[in-house]
Wavefront OBJ file of the C-alpha trace (Angstrom):
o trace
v 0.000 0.000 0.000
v 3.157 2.339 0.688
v 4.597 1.715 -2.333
v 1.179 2.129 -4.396
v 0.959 5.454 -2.803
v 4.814 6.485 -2.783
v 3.853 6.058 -7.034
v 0.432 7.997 -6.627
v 2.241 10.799 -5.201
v 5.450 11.128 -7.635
v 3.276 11.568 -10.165
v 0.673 14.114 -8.777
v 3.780 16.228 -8.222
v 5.336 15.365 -11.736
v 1.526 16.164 -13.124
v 1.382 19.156 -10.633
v 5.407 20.815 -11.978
v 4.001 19.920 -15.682
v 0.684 21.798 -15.456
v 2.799 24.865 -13.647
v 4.995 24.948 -16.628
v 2.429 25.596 -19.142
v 1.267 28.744 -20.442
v -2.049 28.687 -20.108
v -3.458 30.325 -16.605
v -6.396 28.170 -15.668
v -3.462 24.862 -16.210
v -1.462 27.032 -13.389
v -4.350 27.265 -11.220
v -4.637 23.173 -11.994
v -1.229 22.748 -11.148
v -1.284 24.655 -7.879
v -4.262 22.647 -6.903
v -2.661 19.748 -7.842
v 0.556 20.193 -6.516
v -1.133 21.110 -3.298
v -2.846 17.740 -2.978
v 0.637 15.791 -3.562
v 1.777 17.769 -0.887
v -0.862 16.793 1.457
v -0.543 13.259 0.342
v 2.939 13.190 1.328
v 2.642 14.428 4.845
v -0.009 11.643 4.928
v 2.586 9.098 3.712
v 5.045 10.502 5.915
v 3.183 9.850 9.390
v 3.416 6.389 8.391
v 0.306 4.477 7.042
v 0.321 1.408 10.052
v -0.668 2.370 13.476
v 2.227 2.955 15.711
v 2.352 4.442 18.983
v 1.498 8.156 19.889
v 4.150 10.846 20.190
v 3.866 11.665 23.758
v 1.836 9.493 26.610
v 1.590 8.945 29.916
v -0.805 8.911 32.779
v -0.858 12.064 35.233
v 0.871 9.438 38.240
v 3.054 7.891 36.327
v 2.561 4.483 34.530
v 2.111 2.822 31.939
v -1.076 3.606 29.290
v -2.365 1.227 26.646
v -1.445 2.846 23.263
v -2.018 -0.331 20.923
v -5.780 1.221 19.785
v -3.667 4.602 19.514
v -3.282 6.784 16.179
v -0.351 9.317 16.006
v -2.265 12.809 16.084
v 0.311 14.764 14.752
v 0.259 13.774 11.198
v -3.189 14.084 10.839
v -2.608 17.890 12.408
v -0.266 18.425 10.309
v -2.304 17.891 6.939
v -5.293 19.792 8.317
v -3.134 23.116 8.591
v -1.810 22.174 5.422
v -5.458 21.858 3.676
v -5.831 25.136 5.475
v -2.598 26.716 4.089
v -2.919 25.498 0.230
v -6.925 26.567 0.084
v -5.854 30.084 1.320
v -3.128 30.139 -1.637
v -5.104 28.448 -4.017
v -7.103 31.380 -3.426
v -4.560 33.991 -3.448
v -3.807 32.484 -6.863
v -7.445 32.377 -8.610
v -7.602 36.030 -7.210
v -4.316 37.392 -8.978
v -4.546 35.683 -12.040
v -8.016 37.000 -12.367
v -6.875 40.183 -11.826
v -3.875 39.710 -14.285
v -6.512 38.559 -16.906
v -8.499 42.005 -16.660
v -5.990 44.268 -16.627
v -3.963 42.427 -19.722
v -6.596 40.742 -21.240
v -4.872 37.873 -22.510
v -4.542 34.367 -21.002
v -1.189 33.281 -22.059
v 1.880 34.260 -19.919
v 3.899 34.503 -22.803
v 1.747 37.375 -23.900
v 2.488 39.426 -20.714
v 5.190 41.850 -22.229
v 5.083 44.100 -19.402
v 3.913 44.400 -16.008
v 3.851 48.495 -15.387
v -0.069 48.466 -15.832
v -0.554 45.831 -13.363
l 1 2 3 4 5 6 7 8 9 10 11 12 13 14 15 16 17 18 19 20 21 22 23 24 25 26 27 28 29 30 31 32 33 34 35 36 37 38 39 40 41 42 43 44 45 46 47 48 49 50 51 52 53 54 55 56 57 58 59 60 61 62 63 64 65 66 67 68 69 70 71 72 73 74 75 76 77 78 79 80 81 82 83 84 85 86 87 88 89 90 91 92 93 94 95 96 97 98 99 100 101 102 103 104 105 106 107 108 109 110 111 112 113 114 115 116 117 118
């Protein structure tokens, strides 16, 4: 299952770099989103996929507690702030490329000889 998803997210960041590349601004904004998911996939990936014992526990006396029905909260933390982080640039993005759009009125980057009207 590691490996399946190791593959998975190579190439949602190989399709996320190629869509960024392009000229086209609605295949940036696809590439953003993309790339933003690989990223999220990764963190996922990263926290490790089994269940393994929690980061920090113990009981308020001392002893031992039972962490076999335990998840690891951190990596699950870590990919909600994420989600958080990419929608708010994902955003960001749709929001100044729109604005690029109607001040230039083109849709190619190429075609964006200068930037002093913007």
């Amino acid at each position: 299952m590691g490996l399946v998803l190791s593959i998975l997210t190579g190439l949602l960041f190989g399709t996320g770099v190629y869509l960024l590349l392009h000229k086209s601004f609605m295949k940036l904004v696809a590439g953003v989103i993309i790339f933003g998911n690989a990223c999220n996939l990764f963190l996922l990936i990263a926290g490790g996929l089994i269940r393994d014992n929690p980061a920090f526990v113990e009981k308020e006396g001392g002893g031992a507690v039972p962490t076999e029905s335990m998840a690891d909260p951190l990596p699950q933390a870590f990919i909600l702030t994420a989600i958080v982080i990419g929608l708010g640039v994902q955003a960001f993005v749709i929001v100044l490329l729109k604005r690029v759009y109607q001040t230039s009125k083109t849709n190619n980057v190429d075609e964006l000889t200068t930037t002093d009207k913007i």
